[in-house]
N, C-alpha and C positions, 0 to 999 in steps of 0.2 A: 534223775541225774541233773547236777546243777551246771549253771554255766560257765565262760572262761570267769577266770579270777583276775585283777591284778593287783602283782605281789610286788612289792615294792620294799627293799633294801636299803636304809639308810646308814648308811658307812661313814667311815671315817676319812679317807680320801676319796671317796664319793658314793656316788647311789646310781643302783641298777634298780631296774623296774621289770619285769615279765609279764605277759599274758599267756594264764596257763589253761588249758582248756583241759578236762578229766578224760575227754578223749585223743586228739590230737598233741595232750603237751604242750613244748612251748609256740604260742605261735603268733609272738611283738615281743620286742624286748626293745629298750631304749637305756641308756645314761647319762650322767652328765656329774662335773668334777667337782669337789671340793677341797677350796686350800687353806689350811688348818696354818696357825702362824706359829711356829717353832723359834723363841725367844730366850733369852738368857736367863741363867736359873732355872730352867726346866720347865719354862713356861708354855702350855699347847694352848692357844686359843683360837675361836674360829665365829666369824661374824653370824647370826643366828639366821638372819636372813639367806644367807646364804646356803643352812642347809634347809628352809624350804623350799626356796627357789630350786635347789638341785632335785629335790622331790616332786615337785610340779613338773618339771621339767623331762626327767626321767620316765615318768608314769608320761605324761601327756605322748611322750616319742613313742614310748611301747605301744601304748592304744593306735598311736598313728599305724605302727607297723603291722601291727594286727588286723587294721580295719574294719572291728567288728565289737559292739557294744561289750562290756562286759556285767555279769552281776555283782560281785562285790570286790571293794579295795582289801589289803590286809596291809599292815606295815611293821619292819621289824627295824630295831632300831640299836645305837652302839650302847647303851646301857650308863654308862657310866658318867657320860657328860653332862655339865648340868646349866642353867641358866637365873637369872632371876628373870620373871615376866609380869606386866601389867593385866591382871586377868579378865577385865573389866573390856579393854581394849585390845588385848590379846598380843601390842608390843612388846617388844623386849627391853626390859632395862639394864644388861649386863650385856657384854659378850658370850659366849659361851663357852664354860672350860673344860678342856678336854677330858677323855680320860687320863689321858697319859702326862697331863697337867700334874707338877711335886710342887704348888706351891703352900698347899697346905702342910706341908714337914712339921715346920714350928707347931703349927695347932694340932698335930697329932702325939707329937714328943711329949707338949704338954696335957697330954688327954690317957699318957702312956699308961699311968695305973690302975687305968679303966678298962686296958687292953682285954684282958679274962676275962670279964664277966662280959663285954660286947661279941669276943667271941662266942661265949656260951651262948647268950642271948640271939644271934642272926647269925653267927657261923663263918662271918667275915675276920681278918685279922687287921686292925686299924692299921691302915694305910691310906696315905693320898689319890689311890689309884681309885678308890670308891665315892660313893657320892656322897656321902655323910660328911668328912671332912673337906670338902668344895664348896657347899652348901653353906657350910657352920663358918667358912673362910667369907664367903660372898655377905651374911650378913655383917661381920665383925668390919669388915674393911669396905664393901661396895656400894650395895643398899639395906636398907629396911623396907624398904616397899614392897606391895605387890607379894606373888608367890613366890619360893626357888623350889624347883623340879631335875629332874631329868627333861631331858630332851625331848624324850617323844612324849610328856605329858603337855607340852606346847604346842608339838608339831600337830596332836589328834585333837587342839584344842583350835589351831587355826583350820583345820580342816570339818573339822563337824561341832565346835562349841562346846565338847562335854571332858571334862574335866576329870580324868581317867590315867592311870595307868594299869599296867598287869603283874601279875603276882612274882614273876622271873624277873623282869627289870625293877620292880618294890624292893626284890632280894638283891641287886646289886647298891643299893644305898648305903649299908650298915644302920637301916632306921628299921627295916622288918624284921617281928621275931620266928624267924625261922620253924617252930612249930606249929605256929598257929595260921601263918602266912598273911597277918595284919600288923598294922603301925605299932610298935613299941613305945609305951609314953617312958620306960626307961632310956632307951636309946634317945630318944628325942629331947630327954633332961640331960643328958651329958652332954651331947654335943650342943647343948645352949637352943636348941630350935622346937622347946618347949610351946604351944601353943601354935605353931605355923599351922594354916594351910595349908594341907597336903591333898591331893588326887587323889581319888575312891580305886581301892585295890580291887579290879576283873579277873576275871578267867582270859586264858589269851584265845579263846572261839567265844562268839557272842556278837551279837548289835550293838556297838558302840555310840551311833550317831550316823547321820549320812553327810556327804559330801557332794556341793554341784562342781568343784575344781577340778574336774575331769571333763568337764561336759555335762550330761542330764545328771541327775540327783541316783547316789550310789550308797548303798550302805559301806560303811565300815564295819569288817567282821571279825578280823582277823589281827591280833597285838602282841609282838614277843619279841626280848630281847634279841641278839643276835643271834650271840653263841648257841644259844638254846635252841632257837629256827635251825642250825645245819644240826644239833645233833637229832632232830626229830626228823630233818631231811634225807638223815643217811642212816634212818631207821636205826637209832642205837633207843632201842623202850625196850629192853633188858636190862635187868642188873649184871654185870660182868664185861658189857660191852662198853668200846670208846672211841672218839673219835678225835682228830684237832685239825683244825682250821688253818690254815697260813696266810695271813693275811697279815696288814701291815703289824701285829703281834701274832704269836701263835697261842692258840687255847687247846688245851685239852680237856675234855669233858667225859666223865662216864657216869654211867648211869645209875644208882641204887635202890630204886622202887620208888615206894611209896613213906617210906622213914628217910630223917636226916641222917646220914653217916656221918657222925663228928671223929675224925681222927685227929691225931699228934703230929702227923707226916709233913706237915705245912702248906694242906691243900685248902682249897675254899668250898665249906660246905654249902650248897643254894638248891634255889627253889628250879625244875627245869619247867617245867608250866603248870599251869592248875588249868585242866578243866570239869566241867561240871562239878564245880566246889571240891575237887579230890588233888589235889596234890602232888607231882610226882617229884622226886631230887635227884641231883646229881651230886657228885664232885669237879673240882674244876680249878685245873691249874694254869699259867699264866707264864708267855714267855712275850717281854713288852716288845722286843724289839724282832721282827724278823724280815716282811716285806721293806720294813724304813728301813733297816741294814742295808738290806740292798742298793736301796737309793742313797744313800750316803757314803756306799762302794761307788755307785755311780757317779756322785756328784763330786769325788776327790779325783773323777775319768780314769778309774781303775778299768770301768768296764763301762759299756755304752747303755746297760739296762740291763734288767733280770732274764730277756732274754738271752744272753752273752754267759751267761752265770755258765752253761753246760759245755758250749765251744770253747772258752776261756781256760775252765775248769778239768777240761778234758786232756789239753795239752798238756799234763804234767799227770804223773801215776799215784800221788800225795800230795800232802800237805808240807812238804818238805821240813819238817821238825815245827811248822809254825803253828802256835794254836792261840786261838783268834775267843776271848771272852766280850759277843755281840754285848757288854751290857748299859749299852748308850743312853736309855733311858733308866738305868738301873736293871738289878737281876729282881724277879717276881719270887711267885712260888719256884723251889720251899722255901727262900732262902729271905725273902722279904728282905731286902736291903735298896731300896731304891735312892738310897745315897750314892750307889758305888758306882763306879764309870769304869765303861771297858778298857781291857786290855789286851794287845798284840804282843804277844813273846817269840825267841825264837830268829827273827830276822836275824839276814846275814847280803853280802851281796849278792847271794845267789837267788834271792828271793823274787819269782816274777809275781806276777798278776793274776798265773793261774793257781801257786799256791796260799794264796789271799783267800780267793774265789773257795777253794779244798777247804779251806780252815775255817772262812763262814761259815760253809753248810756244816763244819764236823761242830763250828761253835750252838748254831741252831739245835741240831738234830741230838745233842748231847744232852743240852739243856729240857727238850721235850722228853727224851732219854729221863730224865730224874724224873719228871714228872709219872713218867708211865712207870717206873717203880715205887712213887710214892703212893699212887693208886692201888697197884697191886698190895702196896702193905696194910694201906686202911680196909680194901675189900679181902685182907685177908686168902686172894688166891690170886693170880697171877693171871695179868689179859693173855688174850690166845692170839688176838692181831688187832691192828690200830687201821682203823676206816680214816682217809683222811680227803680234806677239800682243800679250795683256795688259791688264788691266782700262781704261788710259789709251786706248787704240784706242778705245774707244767715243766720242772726240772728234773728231770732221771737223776742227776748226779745229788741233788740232797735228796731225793727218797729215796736212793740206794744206799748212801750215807746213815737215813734214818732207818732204814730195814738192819744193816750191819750193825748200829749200834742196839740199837734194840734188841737185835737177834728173836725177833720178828717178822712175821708177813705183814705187808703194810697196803692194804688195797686202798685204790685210788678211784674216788668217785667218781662213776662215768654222769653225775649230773653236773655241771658246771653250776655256781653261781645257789650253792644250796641252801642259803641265807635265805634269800627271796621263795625258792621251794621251799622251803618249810613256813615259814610265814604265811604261805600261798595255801598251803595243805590247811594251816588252822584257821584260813579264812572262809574254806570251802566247810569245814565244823562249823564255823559260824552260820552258817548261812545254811546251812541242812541240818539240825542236830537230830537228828535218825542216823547220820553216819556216825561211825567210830573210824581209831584212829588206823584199823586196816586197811578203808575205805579210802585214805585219803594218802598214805606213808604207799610211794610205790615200795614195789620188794629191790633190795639191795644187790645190785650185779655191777662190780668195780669193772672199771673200765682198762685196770691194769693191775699188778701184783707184783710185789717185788719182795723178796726172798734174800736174807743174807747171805750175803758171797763171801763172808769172811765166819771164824770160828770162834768160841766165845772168849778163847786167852787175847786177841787181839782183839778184840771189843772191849775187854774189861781195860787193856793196857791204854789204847784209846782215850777211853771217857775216863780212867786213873789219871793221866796227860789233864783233861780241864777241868777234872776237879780242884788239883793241884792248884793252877791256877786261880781260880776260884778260890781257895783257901788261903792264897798269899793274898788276893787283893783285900778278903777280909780280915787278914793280920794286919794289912798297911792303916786299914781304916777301920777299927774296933768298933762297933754301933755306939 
């Protein structure tokens, strides 16, 4: 039996850290914040330094909490962000742009006729939310120098020296060909980044390098995008099964084996990890805005913070006719439009604070809603219930909203924080490879269960309500 882990979380408004021990669970945990700069134009950027510091930082409090050495780091990381860096010196020569950064639009519009065959090729649909178009942006306008990466191929570069990412965060670029789980020299000719320096695609279990920033010298074991850490967290390694996140986007992820499932549904076919050279995928659909929703309910003091969301929201029995299209960063899957800005319809003077509050969660949980039947169409059968995480679960009032519109059971992870569990789980792979992933995935027992309370004429009339919606803002503004 190996020893505690620590798993480490690097997010988007910040990083949590765990030390997980295979007997006792958790036992350190530490955080620490990150603040991403939200600029005109749809601008997300966030100083790089800043998200190691929150990782040193995070991991060093956890260890403190725990008191007890550990044997190996794992880290999971937001996928999408990227930076230019000096590899030499391991500085940064850019900022780092986020995921949720459109300022690549232009260079995707013009890259449009390409769209097909990049989707065939990596399974993405050209969009700015990915790193290919960030990348292709940062050399045209920022630098030439040096590397551009994803985020954690810096972070695992300032921590242990090796120059590395994993085959799930490779697959968020639009530069992986999805079959093969290595670099495309087609993808890499379109988007003009012919010839870069790119990181050596891993397994997310293995010996990456070690690290003394903890303390004594530790191996790194353990490397996987987010998304992909909670759905291994919350044991979704079936085809059939899914999970979504709520976190400041919401992800829905399900599973498909060991083959890409390429549908027409407008979902993102990816890699969900590879270990021991095998491969396994998902699908995975994309809701940008939901935790930030909230904060931006907050920050106009609709509500004092996402805890207010159920007291607030509780005081009234609807939505009062309001229906609320979250799509501030634009709408994602299936609808790909990250041009369109949200919309509030519906107000009247009678309109408080708590049917704002009804119409978020009905705008969230609608939108995930399409997701979970787009899923169901590519997998050709129909999920049975949606496992879910993420700091927004802590609200009954949108998972009872997402249980009714779904017209599903929707259980709720009794792990908190299953990012860092999972990451933590393929760190303990790493560091044992005699275990498998039974060994290391506890078994799934939700911490809660919620059940629709309403019948499916009023679900469908529901999510008919922001469709609608949906389909005027896209007549207002034609792609």
């Amino acid at each position: 039996m190996t020893g505690p882990v620590l798993a480490v979380d690097q997010g988007t408004s910040g990083t949590k850290a765990l030390v997980v021990c295979p007997e006792r669970g958790v036992i350190g945990s530490g955080s620490a914040p990150v603040r991403p700069r939200h600029l005109p134009g749809g601008l997300v950027e966030v100083t790089p330094d800043d998200l190691l510091s929150s990782v040193l930082d995070a991991g060093r409090a956890a260890l403190a909490d725990a008191g007890e050495p550990v044997a190996a780091v794992g880290l999971a990381n937001q996928g999408e962000t990227v930076l230019a860096w000096d590899p030499d010196s391991g500085e940064p020569l850019t900022d780092a742009l986020v995921w949720q950064d459109r300022r690549a639009e232009p260079l995707c519009a013009e890259l449009a006729g390409h769209a097909d065959e990049l989707k065939a090729l990596t399974g993405l649909p050209l969009d700015p939310y990915f790193a290919a178009p960030k990348m292709a942006w940062i050399r045209r306008h920022l630098t030439r120098s040096g590397v551009v990466t994803t985020s954690d191929a810096w972070l695992v570069h300032r921590l242990t020296g090796a120059f590395v990412t994993d085959a799930a965060t490779a697959g968020r670029t639009q530069l992986l060909d999805l079959d093969s789980a290595t670099w495309s020299e087609r993808a890499l000719d379109v988007f003009g980044l012919a010839g870069e320096r790119l990181p050596r695609v891993v397994d997310a279990a293995g010996e990456i390098g070690t690290t003394k920033e903890f303390g004594r010298e530790i191996p790194l074991t353990g490397l996987l995008v987010d998304q992909q850490a909670a759905l291994l967290a919350q044991d979704v390694t079936e085809p059939g099964s899914a999970k979504c996140t709520y976190g400041t986007g919401a992800f829905l992820l399900a599973q498909t084996g060991d083959r890409p499932r390429r549908g027409d549904s407008g979902l993102v076919a990816c890699v969900a990890w590879r270990l021991g050279g095998r491969s396994s995928y998902c699908l995975d659909g994309q809701v940008y805005t939901a935790a930030s929703a909230v904060r931006w309910l907050t920050d106009l003091g609709v509500i004092a913070g996402a805890h207010e969301l159920d007291p607030v929201g509780s005081a009234v029995p609807d939505a009062g006719g309001v229906t609320f299209v979250p799509a501030l960063a634009g709408l994602a899957a299936p609808w790909w439009r990250g041009d369109l800005r949200g919309s509030l319809t519906g107000l009247g003077l009678d309109t408080t604070p708590g049917h704002l509050v009804r119409a978020l969660c009905e705008g969230i949980a609608a939108q995930v809603a399409e997701l979970a039947d787009a899923v169901a169409a590519d997998l050709g059968e129909p999920l049975r219930s949606l496992r879910v995480d993420g700091g927004l679960t802590r609200s009954s009032l949108l998972l009872q909203t997402q249980a009714d519109l779904l017209q599903l059971p929707v259980e709720v992870s009794a792990l908190p924080d299953a990012t860092a569990l999972g990451v933590g789980a393929v760190a303990r792979l790493g560091l044992d490879p005699r275990l498998g992933l039974r060994d290391v995935v506890p078994d799934w027992r939700p911490a809660a269960l919620y059940e629709p309370r309403i019948g499916p004429a009023e679900a469908a009339e529901r999510r008919g309500a922001f469709r609608t919606q949906v389909a005027a803002l896209m007549e207002r503004h034609p792609a």
